[in-house]
C-alpha positions in Angstrom: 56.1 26.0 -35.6 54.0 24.6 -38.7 51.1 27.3 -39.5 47.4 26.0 -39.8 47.5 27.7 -43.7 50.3 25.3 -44.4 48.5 22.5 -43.4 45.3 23.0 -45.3 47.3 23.6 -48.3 49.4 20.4 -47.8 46.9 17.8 -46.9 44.8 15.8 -49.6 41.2 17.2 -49.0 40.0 13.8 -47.7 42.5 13.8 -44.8 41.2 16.8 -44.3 37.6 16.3 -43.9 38.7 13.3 -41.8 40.5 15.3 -39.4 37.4 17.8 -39.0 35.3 15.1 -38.5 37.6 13.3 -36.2 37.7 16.5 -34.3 33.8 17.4 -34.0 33.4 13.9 -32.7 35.4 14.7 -30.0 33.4 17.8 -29.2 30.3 16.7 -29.4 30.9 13.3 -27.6 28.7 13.2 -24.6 30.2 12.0 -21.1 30.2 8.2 -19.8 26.8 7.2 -18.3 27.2 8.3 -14.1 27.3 6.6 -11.5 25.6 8.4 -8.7 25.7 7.6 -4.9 22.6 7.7 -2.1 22.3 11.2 -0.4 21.6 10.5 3.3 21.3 12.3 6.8 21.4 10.7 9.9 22.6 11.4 13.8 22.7 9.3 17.2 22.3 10.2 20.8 22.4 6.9 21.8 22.4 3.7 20.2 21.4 -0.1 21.7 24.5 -1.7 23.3 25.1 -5.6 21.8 22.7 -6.7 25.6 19.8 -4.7 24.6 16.7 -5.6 22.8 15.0 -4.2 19.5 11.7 -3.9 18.2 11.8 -3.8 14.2 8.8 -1.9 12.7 7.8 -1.4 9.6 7.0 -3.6 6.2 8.3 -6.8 5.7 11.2 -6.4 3.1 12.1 -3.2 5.2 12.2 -4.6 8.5 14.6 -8.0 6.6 17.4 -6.0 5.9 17.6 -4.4 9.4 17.7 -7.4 10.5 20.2 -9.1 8.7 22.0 -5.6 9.2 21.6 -5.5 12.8 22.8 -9.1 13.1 25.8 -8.1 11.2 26.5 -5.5 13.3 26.5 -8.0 16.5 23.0 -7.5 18.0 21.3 -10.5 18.9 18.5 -9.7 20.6 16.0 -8.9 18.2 12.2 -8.8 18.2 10.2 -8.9 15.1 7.0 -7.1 14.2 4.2 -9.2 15.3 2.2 -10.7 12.3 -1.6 -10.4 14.3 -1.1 -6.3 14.9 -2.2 -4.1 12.8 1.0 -2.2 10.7 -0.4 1.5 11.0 -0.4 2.6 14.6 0.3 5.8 16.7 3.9 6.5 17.7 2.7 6.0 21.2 0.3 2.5 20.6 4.3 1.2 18.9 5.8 2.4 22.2 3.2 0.6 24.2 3.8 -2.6 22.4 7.6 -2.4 22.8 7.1 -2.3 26.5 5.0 -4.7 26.2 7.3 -6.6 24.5 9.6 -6.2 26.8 12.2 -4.7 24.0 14.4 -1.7 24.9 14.3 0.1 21.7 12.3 0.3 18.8 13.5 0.8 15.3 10.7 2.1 12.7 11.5 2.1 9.4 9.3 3.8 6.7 9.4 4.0 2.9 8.4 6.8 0.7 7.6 6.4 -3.1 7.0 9.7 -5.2 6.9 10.3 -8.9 8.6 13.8 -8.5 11.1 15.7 -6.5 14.5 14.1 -7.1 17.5 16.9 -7.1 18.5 15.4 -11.5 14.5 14.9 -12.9 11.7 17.2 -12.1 9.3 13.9 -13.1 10.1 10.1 -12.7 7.8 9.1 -15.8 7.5 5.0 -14.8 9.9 5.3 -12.1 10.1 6.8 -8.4 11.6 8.6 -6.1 12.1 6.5 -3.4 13.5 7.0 -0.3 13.8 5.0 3.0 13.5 6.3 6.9 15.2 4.9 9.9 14.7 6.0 13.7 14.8 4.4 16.9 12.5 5.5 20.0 14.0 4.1 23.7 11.4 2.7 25.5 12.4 4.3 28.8 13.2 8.3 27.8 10.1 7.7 24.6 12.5 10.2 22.8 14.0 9.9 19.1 17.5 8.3 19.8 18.9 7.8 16.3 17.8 8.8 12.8 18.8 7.7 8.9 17.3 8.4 6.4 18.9 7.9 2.5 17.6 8.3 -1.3 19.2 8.7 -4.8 19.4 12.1 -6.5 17.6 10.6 -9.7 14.7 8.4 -10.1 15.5 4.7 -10.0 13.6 1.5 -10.6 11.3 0.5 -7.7 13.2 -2.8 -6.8 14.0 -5.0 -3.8 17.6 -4.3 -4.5 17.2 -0.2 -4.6 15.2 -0.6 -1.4 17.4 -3.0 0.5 20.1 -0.3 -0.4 19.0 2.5 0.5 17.7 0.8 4.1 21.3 -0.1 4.5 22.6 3.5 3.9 20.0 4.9 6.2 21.2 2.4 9.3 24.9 3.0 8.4 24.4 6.9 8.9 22.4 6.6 11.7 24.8 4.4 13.3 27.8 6.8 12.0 29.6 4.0 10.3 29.6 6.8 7.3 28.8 10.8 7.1 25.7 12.2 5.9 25.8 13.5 2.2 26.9 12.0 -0.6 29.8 9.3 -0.4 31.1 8.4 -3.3 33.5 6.0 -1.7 32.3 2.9 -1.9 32.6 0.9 1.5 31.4 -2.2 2.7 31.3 -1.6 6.1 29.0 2.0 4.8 27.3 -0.7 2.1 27.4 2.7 -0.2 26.4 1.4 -3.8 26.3 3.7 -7.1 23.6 3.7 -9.3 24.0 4.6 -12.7 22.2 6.6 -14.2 19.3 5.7 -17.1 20.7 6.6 -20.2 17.1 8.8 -20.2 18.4 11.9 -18.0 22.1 12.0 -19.0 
């Protein structure tokens, strides 16, 4: 075995300093940007069968994705938020319309923006911590039936995209298609997307 004295004495000082260097860089080199999944929690009692109607509640780009989701999923029957009533009512004014409505569930969906709170940055600076909220109420029992909800560990950008993603993680775990937590697995039938990480908080 070659001893380290023999090999400073043999090599030229500028391999040398090359080899140092060569070697700190390697310490010192700081990990590939991440790529970090939604954390979500969700559970069903029951869900609609593909014969029953929904009510989608909740703001335009949020109730777009369900349905495009819920279509995707086989449900047909599906009754949007009607544009002359007013978006904030009671939990019991929504059930009234739904039966109203004649619709046998109701899906709410609800978005929350913060600037702090995220489990990687204390403060979000120009971006949020955004998270989106799924549950369905059956008209008949007036009880929670399903439940999603889904957000990313850092702060992201407060975009269509990050919305319409996190909307889809929330239905997927409600609807058990995937486990609550973080799955890094990505799955189009989960619609689990990374986001990487702003070069900011690595």
């Amino acid at each position: 075995m070659v001893s380290r004295q023999f090999i400073t004495w043999t090599l030229p000082p500028a391999s040398l300093l090359a080899v140092i260097l060569i070697l700190a860089g390697c310490v010192s080199k700081r990990p590939p940007t991440g790529v970090h999944f939604p954390i979500t929690n969700g559970f069903h009692s029951r869900l609609p069968t593909e014969q029953e109607r929904i009510l989608i509640w909740g703001e335009p780009l949020l109730n777009n994705v369900a349905q495009e989701w819920l279509q995707s999923h086989h449900y047909s029957y599906i009754l949007a938020t009607p544009k002359n009533v007013p978006p904030a009512l009671s939990r019991e004014a929504i059930l009234a319309l739904t039966a109203e409505l004649g619709a046998d569930f109701v899906l709410i969906l609800e978005r929350e923006e913060l600037k702090t709170g995220t489990l990687i940055e204390s403060h979000c600076g120009a971006r949020f911590n955004v998270s989106v909220t799924v549950h369905g109420l059956t008209r008949l029992s007036r009880e929670t039936a399903f439940h999603g909800s889904a957000y990313y560990p850092h702060c992201v950008e407060r975009t269509h995209e990050v919305i319409a993603k996190l909307t889809c993680q929330a239905l997927a775990t409600a609807w058990g298609f995937r486990p609550s937590g973080q799955l890094e697995i990505p799955s189009s039938l989960a619609c689990t997307t990374g986001q990487i990480t702003p070069a900011s908080i690595r």
